[in-house]
N, C-alpha and C positions, 0 to 999 in steps of 0.2 A: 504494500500500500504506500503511495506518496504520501508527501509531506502535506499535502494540498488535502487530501484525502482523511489524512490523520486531523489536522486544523479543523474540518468541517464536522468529523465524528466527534471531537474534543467540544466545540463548540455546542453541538447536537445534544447529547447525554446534558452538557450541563441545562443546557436551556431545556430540558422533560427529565431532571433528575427525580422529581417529586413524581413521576410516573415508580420507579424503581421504591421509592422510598412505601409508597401507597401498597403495591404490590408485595413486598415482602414483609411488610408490616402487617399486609391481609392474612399471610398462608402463616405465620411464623410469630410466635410469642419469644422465645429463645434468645439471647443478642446474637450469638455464635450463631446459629441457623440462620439468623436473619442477616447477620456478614457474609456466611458460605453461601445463600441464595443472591442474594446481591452481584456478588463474583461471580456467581456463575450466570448469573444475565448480565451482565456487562461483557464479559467475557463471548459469551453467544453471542449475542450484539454486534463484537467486534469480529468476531469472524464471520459475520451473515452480512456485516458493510457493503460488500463488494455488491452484494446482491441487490441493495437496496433501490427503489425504482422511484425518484424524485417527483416521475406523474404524482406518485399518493403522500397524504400526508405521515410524514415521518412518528408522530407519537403515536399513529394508529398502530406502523409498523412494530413500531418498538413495544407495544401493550401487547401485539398477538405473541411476538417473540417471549415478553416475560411474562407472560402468564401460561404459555405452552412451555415454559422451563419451571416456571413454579409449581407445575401440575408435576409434572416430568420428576422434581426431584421427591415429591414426595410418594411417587410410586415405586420409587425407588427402593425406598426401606418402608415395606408397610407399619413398622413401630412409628417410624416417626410421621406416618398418615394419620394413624390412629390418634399418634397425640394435636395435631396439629386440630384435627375434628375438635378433640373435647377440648383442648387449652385456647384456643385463638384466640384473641380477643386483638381486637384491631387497636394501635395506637398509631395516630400518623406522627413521624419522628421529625419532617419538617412541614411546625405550625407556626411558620413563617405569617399568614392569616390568621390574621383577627377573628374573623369568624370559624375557623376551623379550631377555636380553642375553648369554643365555647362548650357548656355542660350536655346540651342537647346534641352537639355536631358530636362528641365523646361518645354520646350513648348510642348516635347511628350506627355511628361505625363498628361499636361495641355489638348489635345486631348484626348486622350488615358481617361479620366475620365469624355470627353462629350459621349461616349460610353455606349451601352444599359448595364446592367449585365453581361448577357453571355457574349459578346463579349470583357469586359473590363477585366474579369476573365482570359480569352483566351491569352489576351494578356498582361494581367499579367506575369502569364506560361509565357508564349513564350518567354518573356524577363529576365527571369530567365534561361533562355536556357532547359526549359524540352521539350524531345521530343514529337512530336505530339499523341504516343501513351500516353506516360503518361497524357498531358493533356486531352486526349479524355476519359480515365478510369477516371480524378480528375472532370471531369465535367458531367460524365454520357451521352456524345454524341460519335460518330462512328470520328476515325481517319482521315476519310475523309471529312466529317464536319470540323473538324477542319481544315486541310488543307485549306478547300474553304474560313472560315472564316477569317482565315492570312491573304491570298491572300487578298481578298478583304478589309479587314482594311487598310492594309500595301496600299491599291490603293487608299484609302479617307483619310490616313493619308498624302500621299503623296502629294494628292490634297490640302489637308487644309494648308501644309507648302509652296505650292507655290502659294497659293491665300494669304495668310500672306505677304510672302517674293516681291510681287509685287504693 
């Protein structure tokens, strides 16, 4: 890879770092796990550059990549599957926003990573503002798949803050 080429993936990660930081904060309670997941979506990242196709937008590319590496390592070791199911708990580590520090944005997220894979992925996306096509091509499912799965999170997340809130 050039020097031209390195400048612009350097530039790239930093400017959708919080893409990586969301993502292993989702799958991984751990710090260690959530370093070793890190590295190795940067790392994937960096050897899939070459590939990368400037028609599309670059964070869409980079969220199928870590999220198909963040799936990938935990099938890896089913122990550390299993715990990652019962232990998640989503912390975003840059709350660089105001608003993402708030009690309520804590508690989504806190939801939002008792969530199976696909659907934690989805609403990942989502809350990143990508439209439903994009996340339907960054996840390999049909646009309206996606739509239904909103729908229906957004109805058990709902539930889960007013079963809290009472």
């Amino acid at each position: 890879m050039n020097s031209t080429k390195k400048t612009l993936f350097a530039q790239a990660m930093e400017q959708h770092k919080g893409i990586i930081y969301k993502i292993v904060n989702s799958y991984c309670q751990n710090k260690d796990d959530r370093e070793d997941l890190a590295q190795e979506i940067l790392t994937t990242t960096w050897l899939a550059y070459d590939n990368y196709n400037s028609a599309y937008k670059f964070s869409t590319w980079m969220y199928r990549i870590a999220l198909n590496v963040a799936i990938s390592y935990y099938r890896k070791d089913s122990r550390r599957e299993d715990k990652a199911n019962e232990e998640c708990i989503v912390k975003i580590a840059d709350l660089s926003q105001e608003d993402e520090s708030s009690e309520a944005v804590k508690q989504l997220y806190d939801f939002i990573g008792q969530l199976d894979k696909l659907n934690k992925a989805i609403m990942l996306l989502y809350l990143e503002s990508e439209p439903y096509e994009g996340i339907a091509t960054s996840l390999g499912i049909s646009k309206t798949n996606v739509a239904t799965r909103i729908s229906r999170i957004k109805h058990t997340l709902k539930l889960q803050f007013e079963t809290q809130d009472s």
